[in-house]
C-alpha positions in Angstrom: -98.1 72.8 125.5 -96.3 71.6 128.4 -99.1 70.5 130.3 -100.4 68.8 127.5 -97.6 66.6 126.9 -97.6 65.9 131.0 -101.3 64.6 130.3 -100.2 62.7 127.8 -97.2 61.4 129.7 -99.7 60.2 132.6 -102.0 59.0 130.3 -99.8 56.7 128.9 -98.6 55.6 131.9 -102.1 54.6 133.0 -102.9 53.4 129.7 -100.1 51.0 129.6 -99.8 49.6 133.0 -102.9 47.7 132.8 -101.4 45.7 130.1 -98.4 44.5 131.9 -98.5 41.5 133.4 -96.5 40.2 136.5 -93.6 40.2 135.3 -90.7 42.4 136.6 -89.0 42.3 132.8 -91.9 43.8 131.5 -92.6 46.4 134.3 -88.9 47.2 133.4 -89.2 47.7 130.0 -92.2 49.6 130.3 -91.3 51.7 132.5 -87.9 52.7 130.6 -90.3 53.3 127.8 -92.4 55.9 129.6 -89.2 56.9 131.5 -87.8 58.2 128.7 -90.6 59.7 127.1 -91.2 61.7 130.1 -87.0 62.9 130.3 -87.2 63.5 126.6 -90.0 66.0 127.1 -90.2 67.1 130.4 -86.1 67.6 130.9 -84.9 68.9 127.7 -83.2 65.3 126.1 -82.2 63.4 129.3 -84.1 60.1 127.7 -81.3 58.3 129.1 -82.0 59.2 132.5 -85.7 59.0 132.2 -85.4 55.3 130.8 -83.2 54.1 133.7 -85.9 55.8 136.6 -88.3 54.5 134.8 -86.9 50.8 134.8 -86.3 50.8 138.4 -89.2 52.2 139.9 -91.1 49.8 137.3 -89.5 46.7 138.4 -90.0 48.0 142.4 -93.4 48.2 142.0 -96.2 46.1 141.5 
């Protein structure tokens, strides 16, 4: 089940970068979203933590 939800995790992540333009704000917010998706599942409930990786590696990369 685990795995699963990693797939789906990735998938997403995938999924939704190719609608992100180049914006940082939306790279940001984007990657919060997966971020905490990801901490929610994968870490027991650290969404919080999740959402603020996620923002930061969203808005370093391009």
């Amino acid at each position: 089940m685990r795995s699963l939800v990693a797939l789906m995790v990735a998938s997403s992540t995938f999924g939704l970068s190719g609608c992100v333009g180049d914006r940082t704000l939306d790279r940001a917010v984007v990657g919060a979203a997966i971020g905490c998706a990801a901490g929610e599942v994968l870490v027991d409930g650290r969404c919080v933590e999740g959402a603020i990786v996620g923002a930061g590696v969203g808005v370093l990369t391009k």
